[in-house]
N, C-alpha and C positions, 0 to 999 in steps of 0.2 A: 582322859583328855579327848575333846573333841576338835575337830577345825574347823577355823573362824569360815563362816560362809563367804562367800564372791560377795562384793559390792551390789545392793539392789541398785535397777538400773541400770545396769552393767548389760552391755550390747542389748538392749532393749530394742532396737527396730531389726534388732539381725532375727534370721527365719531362724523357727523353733532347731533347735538339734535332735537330730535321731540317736535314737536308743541305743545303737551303737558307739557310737559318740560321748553319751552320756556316760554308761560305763568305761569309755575307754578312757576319760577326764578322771572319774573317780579313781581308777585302778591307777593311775598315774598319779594321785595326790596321796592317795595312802603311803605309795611306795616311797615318796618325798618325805611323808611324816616319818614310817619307821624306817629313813636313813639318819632323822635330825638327831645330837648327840644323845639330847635329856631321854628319846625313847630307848635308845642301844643300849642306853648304860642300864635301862631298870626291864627287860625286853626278859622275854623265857624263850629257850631253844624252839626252833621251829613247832617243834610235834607235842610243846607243851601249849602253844597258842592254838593249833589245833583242836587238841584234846580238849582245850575250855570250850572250842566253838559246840562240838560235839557232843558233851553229856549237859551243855546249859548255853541250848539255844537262842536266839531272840524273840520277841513276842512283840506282834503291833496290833494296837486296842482302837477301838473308835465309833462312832454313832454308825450307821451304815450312808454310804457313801460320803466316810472321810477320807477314803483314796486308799483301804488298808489292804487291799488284795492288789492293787497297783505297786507301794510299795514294798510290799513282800517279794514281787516277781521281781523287782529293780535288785533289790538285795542279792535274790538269788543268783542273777547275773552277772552280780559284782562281785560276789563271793565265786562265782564261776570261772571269772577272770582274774581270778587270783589263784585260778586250779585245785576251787576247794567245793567238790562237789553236792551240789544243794537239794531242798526240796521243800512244800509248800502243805504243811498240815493245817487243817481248819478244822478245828475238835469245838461247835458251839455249844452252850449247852443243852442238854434235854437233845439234842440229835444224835441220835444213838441205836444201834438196834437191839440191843439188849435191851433198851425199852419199851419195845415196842409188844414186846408180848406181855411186860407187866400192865401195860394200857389199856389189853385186850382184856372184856369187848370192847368195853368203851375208853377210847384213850382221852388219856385227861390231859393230853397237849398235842394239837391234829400236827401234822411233821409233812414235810415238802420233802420231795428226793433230794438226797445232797449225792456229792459226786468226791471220787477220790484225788489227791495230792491236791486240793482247792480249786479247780477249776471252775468248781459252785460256789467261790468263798466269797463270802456275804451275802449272801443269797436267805437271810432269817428273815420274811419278811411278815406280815402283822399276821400272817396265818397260825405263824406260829403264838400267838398270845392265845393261852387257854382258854374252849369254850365257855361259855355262860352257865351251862348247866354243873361243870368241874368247878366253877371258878364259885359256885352258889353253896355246893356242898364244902368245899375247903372254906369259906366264911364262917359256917357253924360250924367247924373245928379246927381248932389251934394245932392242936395234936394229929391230927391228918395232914394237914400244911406242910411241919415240919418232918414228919417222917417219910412224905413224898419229898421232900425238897434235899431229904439229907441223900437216900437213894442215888437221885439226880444228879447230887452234886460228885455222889463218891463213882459215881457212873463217866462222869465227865472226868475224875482226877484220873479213872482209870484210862480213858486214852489222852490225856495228857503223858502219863505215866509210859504207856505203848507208842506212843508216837515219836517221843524222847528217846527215848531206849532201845526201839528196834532198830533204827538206823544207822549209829556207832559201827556198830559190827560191822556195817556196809561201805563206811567209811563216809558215809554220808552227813551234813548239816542240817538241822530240822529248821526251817521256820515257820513259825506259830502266824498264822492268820485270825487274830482273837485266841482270848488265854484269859487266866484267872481274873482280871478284872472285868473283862467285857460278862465271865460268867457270876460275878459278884453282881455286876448292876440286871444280869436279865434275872436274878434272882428275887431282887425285889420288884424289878416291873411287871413279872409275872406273877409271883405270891401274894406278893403285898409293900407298898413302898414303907411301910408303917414296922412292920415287923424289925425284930434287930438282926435276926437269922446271922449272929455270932457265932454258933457253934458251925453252920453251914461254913461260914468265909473262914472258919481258923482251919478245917478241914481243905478247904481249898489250898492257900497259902500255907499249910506245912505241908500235905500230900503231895503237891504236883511238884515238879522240878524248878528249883528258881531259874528265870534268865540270867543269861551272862548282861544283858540290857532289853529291856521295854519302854514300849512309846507308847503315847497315848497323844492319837491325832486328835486337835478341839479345834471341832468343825461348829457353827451356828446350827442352831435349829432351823433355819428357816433358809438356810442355804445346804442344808442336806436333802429338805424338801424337794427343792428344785434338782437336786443332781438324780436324787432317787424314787423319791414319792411311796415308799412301801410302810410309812407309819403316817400318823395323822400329823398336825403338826403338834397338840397337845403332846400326843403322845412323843414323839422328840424332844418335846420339853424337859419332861419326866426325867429322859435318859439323859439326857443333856445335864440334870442336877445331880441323878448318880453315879456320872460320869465323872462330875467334878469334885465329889466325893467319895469317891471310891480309887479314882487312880493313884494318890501319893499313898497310900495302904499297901497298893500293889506296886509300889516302889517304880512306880512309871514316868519316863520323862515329859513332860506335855510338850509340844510341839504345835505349831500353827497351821494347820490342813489346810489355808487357806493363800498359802505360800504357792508358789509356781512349786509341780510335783518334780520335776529336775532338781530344783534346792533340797526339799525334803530328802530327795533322792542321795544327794550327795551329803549330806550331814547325816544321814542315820548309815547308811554305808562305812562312811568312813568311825563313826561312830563304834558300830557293830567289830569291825576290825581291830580298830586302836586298844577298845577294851579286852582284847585279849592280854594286853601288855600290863594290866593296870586292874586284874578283875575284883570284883569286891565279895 
């Protein structure tokens, strides 16, 4: 069950609300929804809606700059004003360091510093598309494509796998900043869009840990441009088509990244929560 958003338009000349504020509204609606009856009556003991937060995550997908390291931190906040301690995993793929010496000497995909609990998160930006020289030899073989691709991809389930799982014990929430969809579509933007790289996504999609819920922000191509500018805009395009095909696979909800980030804010929140009561 989700909740119905605020009326658009609704205080529209009043000054933005601080972030404080924001979660203090959302922490406030949740608690209104799991008092209404129809939640009580089908509701699990505190430490059972916990436990689902905790071995099945959330996950939020999206082009780069569709707002997903924004709402990831809002989440974390809200899920911290609820005294349910959080944190911000950004597992993309192909960045890894266990790759980095299969690369060696020459790596077949150049890699930018990334930074722990996402402070870098979304930070992929076209550097990382393979060079020309990697990109010429994987052309003449099928069979070199996929045996790097599968690597990568079982490389990527495995801190899906580590980043899910170490934190429990700690009593911690993981939130995924990009997750198996986002690493389905740079699959074939990197490989090849042509390819079926079936065996790659069924590897993904059983190995990693399912969300308790995923989103998938759909942002335009051409107003990601402007927010971000780190792909061309062709190349936005591209993802932008296996975005749109790839995310119902990954059982993700689409959402409008183009909505005021407060709304988003407040429906994936309470979103994330409520489905504790009701998990699939």
């Amino acid at each position: 069950m989700t909740l119905q958003p605020r009326v658009e338009g609704e205080a529209r000349h009043d000054p933005k609300p601080s972030r404080e504020q924001v979660v203090s509204e959302i922490v406030e609606r949740i608690d209104a929804a799991l008092a209404a009856p129809a939640l009580v009556l089908g509701s699990f003991p505190p430490a059972g809606r916990d436990l689902e937060l905790l071995v099945r995550p959330p996950a939020i997908s999206g082009l780069d700059g569709a707002g997903k390291s924004f709402q990831a931190r809002a989440v974390r906040e809200t899920l911290e004003g609820l005294v349910v301690p959080s944190v911000i995993e950004w597992t993309p793929l192909g960045f890894n360091r266990a790759l980095d010496a299969l690369r060696a000497p020459k790596k077949l995909v150049s890699r930018p510093p990334s930074s722990v609990d996402g402070t870098n998160a979304g930070a992929a930006p076209a550097t990382s598309v393979p060079d020309s020289r990697a990109r010429r030899l994987r052309e003449r073989s099928a069979l070199l494509t996929h045996i790097w691709a599968t690597v990568v991809v079982l490389v990527n389930v495995a801190s899906h796998r580590r980043s899910t799982f170490r934190y429990p014990f700690r009593g911690r929430v993981v939130i995924h900043d990009r997750y198996t969809c986002d690493s389905s579509v740079q699959l074939h933007f990197w490989y090849g869009e042509s390819r079926s790289f079936r065996f790659e996504k069924w590897l993904l999609r059983t190995l990693s840990p399912r969300p308790l819920r995923s989103f998938f922000l759909n942002l335009p191509p051409e107003v990601a441009l402007l927010r971000k500018g780190e792909y061309t805009i062709d190349e936005l395009r591209r993802q932008t088509r296996l975005y749109r095909a790839e995310y119902p696979r990954a059982g993700a909800g689409r959402l409008d990244a183009e909505r005021l980030p407060e709304k988003l804010c407040d429906e994936i929140a309470a979103t994330v929560w409520t489905a504790t009561l009701h998990p699939r």
